[in-house]
VONU-67631 format. One line per 4 residues: number of its first residue (from 1); their letters; for each residue z, x, y of N, C-alpha, C. Coordinates in nm, 2 decimals, padded with zeros to 4 digits, m for minus. Example, Ala and Ser with C-alpha at 12.3 -4.5 7.8 and 13.67 -1.06 7.14 Angstrom:
REM residues 2
1) as) 00.78,01.32,m00.57,00.78,01.23,m00.45,00.78,01.32,m00.33 ~ 00.71,01.28,m00.22,00.71,01.37,m00.11,00.79,01.29,00.00 .
END
This chain:
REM residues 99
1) xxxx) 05.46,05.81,03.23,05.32,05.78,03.27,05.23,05.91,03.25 ~ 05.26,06.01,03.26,05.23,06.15,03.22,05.18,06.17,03.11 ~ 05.22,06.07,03.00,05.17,06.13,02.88,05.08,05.98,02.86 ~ 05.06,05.94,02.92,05.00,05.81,02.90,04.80,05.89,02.94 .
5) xxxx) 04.82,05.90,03.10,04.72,06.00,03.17,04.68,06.09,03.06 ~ 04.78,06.16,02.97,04.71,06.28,02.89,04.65,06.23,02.81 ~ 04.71,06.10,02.72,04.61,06.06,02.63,04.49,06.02,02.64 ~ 04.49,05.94,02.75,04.37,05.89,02.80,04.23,06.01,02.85 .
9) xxxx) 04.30,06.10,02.88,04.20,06.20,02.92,04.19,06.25,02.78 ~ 04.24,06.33,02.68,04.20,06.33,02.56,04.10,06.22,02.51 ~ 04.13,06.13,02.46,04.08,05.98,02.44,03.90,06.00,02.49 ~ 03.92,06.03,02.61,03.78,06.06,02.69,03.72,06.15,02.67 .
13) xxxx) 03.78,06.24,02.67,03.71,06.41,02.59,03.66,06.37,02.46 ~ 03.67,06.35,02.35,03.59,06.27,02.22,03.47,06.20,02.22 ~ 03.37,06.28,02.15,03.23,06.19,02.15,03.26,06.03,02.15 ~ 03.16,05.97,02.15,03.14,05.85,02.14,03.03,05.84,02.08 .
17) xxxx) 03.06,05.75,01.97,02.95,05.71,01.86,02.88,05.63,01.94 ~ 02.75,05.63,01.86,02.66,05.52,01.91,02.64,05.43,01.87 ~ 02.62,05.29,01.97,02.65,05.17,01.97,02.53,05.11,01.83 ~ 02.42,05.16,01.84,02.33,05.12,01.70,02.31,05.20,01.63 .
21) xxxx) 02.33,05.24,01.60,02.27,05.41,01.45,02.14,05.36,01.44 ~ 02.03,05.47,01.46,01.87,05.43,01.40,01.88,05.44,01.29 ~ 01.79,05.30,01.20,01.75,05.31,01.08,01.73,05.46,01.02 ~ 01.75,05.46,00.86,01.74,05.56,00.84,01.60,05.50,00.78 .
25) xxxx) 01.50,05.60,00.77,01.36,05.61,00.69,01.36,05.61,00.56 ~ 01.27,05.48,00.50,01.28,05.43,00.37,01.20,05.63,00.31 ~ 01.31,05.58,00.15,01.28,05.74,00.14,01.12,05.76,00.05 ~ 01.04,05.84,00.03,00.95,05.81,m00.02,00.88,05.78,m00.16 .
29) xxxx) 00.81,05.72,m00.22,00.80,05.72,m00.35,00.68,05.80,m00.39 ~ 00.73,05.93,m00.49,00.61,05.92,m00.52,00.48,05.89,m00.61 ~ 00.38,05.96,m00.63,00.27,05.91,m00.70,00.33,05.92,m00.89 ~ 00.30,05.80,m00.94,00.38,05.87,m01.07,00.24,05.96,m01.17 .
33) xxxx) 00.37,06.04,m01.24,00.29,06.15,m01.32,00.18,06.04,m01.43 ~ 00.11,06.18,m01.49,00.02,06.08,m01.64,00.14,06.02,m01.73 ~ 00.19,06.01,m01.79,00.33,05.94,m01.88,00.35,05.84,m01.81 ~ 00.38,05.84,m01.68,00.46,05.74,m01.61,00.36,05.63,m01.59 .
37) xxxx) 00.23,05.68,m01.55,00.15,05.59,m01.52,00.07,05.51,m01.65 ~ 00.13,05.64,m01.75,00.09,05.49,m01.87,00.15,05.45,m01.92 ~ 00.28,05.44,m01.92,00.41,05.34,m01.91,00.34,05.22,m01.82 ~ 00.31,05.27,m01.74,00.28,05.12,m01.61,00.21,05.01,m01.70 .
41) xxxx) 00.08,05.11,m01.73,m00.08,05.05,m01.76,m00.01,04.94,m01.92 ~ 00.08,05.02,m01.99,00.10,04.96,m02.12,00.18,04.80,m02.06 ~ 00.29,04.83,m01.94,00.33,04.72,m01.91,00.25,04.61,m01.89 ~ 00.16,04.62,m01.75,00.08,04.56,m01.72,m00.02,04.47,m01.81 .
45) xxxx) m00.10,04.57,m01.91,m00.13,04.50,m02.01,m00.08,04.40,m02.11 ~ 00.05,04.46,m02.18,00.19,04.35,m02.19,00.16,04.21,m02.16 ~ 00.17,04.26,m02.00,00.19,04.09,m01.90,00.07,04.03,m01.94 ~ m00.05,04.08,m01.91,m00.18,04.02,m01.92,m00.16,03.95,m02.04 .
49) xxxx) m00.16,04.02,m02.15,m00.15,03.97,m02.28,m00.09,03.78,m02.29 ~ 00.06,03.88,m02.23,00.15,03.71,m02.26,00.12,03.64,m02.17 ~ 00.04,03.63,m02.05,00.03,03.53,m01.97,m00.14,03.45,m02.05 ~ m00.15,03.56,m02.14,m00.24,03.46,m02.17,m00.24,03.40,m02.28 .
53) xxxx) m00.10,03.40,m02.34,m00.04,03.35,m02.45,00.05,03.22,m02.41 ~ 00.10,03.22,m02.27,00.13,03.14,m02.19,00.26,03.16,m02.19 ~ 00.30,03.29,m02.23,00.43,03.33,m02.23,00.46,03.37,m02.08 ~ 00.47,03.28,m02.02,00.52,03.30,m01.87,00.62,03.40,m01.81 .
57) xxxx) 00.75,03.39,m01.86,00.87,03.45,m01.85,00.89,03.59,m01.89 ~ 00.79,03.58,m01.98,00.79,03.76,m02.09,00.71,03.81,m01.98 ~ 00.55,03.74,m01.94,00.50,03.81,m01.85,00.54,03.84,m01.72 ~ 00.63,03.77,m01.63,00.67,03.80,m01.55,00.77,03.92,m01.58 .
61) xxxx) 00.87,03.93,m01.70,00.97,04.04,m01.70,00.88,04.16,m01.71 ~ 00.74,04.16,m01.79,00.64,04.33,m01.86,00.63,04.38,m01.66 ~ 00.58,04.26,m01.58,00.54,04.28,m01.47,00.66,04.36,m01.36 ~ 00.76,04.30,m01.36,00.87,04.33,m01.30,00.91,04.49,m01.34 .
65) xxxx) 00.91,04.51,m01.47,00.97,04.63,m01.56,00.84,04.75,m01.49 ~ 00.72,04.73,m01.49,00.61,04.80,m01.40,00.62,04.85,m01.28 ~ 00.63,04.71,m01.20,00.69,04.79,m01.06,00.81,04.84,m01.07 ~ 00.87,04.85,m01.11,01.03,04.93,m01.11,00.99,05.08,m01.17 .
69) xxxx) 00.93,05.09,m01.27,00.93,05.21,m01.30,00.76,05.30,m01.18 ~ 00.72,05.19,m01.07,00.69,05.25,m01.00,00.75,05.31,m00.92 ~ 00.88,05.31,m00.89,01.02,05.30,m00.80,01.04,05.40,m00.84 ~ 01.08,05.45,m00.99,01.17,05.54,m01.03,01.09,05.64,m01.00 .
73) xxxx) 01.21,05.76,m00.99,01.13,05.92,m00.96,01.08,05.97,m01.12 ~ 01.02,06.04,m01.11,00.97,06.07,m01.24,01.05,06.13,m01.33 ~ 01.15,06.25,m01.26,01.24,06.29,m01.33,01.35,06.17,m01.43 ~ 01.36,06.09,m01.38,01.49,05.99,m01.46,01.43,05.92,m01.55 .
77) xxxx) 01.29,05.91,m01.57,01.18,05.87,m01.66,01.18,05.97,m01.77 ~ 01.17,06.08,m01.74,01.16,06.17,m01.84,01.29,06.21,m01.90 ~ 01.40,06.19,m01.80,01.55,06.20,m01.87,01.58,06.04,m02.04 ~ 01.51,05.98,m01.98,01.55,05.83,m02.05,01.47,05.88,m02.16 .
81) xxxx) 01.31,05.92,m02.16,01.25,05.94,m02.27,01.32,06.06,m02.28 ~ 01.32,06.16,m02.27,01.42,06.28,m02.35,01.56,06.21,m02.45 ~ 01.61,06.13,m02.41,01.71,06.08,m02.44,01.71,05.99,m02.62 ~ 01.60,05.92,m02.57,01.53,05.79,m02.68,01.49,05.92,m02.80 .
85) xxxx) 01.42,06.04,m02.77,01.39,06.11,m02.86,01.54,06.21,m02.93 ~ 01.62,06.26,m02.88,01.74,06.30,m02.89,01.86,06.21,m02.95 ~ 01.84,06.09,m02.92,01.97,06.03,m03.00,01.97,05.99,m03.18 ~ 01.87,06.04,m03.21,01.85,06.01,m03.36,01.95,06.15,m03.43 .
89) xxxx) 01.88,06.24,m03.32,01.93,06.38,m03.37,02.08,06.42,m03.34 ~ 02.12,06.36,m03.21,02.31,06.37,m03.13,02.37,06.30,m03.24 ~ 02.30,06.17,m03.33,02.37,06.08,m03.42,02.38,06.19,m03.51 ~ 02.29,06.24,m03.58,02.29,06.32,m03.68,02.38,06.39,m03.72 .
93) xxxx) 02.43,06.46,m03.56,02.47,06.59,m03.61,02.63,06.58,m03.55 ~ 02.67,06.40,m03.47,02.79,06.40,m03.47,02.83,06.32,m03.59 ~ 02.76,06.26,m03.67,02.85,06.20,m03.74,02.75,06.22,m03.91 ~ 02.72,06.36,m03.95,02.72,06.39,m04.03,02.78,06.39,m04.08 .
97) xxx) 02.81,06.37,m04.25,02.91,06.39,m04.35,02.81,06.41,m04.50 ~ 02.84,06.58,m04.51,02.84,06.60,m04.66,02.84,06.59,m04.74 ~ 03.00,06.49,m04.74,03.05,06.43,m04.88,02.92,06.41,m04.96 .
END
């Protein structure tokens, strides 16, 4: 019974979590840079275009693809376009041949 008592006093000595965790705070977004915001404006326009083409589905996708890259941090915006410009040249120079 002795070690029963000990455990339980251990047992008891250990925090106790708490029964709800507070939300954590949505994190923030922010303002996007000039590039990013004309990424938006080109989307947006897009939509306008095909909804008045009556391309419904295209415009809903230009619209969707807009607010998302309101979402994104700017940095991963700039990594993607860094990227689009670089892979002509990564192709180049891994799969050059002289022959």
């Amino acid at each position: 019974m002795l070690l029963l008592d000990a455990f339980n006093k251990d047992r008891a000595s250990l925090p106790q979590p708490l029964p709800n965790p507070p939300p954590l705070a949505p994190l923030p977004v922010a303002n996007p840079d000039a590039r990013t915001q004309e990424l938006i404006n080109e989307k947006l326009k897009k939509a306008e275009d095909l909804g008045e083409q009556g391309m419904l589905d295209e415009a809903q996708k230009a619209l969707e693809e807009a607010e998302a890259l309101k979402k994104v941090p700017n940095f991963l915006i700039h990594i993607c376009l860094l990227f689009q410009v670089m892979r002509p040249i990564v192709k180049y120079i891994c799969f050059y041949n002289p022959d």
